[in-house]
C-alpha positions as CSV (number, residue, x, y, z in Angstrom):
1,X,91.9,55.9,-145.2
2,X,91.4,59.6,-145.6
3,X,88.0,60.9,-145.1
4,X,87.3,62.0,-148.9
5,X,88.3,58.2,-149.7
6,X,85.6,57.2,-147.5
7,X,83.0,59.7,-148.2
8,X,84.0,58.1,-152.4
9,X,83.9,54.5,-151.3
10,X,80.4,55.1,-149.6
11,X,79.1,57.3,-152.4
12,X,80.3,54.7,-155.1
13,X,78.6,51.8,-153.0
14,X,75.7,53.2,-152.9
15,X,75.8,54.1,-156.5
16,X,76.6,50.5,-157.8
17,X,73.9,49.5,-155.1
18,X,71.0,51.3,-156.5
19,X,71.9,51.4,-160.1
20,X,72.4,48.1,-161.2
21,X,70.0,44.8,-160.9
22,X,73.9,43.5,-160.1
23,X,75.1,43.5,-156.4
24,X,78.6,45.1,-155.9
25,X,81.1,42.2,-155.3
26,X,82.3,41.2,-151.8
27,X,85.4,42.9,-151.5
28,X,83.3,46.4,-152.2
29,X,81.5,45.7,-149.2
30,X,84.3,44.9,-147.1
31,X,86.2,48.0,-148.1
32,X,82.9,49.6,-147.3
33,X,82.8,48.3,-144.2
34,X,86.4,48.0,-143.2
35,X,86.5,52.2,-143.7
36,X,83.9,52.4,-141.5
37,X,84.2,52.8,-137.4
38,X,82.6,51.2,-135.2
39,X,80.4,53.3,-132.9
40,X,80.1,50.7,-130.0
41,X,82.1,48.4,-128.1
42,X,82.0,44.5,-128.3
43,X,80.9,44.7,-125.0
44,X,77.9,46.1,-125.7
45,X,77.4,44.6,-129.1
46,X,77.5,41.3,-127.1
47,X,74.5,42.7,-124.3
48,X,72.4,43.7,-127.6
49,X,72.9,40.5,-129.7
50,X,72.1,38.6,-126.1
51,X,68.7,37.0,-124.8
52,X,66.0,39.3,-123.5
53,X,64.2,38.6,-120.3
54,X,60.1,38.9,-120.3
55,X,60.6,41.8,-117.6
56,X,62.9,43.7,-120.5
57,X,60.1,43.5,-123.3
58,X,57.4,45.0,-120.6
59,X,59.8,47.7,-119.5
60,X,60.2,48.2,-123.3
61,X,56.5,48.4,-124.4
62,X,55.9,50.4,-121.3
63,X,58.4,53.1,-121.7
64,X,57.1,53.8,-125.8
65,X,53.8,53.6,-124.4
66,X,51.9,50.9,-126.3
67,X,48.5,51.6,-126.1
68,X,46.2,48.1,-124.7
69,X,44.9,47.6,-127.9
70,X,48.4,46.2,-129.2
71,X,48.3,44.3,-125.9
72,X,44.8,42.6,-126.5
73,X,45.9,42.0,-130.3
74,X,49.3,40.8,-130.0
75,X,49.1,39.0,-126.7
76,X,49.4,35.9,-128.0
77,X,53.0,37.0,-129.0
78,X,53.5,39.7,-126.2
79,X,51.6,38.0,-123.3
80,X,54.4,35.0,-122.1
């Protein structure tokens, strides 16, 4: 598929997408989707769809810097 045809395909999803109360049929998205690359292996599709460990969500929090104030709200959800 020739970049213009994907760069028409995309535009005309979006189109449909936004401008009718109607979703755009199942083979539309799979053209969609089958025009577009994939920008990561399955290798590391299967590491992000994978379990987290406890020590993965601190390391997380801590690197964007939550402040404690999410920790004292949310530590119900965060704490275990």
């Amino acid at each position: 598929m020739e970049e213009l045809e994907k760069q028409e395909l995309v535009t005309n999803y979006f189109l449909q997408l936004f401008s009718t109360s109607v979703a755009p049929g199942e083979e539309q998205l799979r053209q969609l989707l089958d025009a577009v690359s994939p920008s990561i292996t399955l290798e590391t599709n299967d590491l992000l769809l994978g379990e987290f460990t406890p020590e993965e969500v601190k390391a997380a929090l801590d690197a964007i810097g939550m402040p404690p104030v999410f920790f004292k709200k949310y530590w119900d959800i965060v704490g275990d």
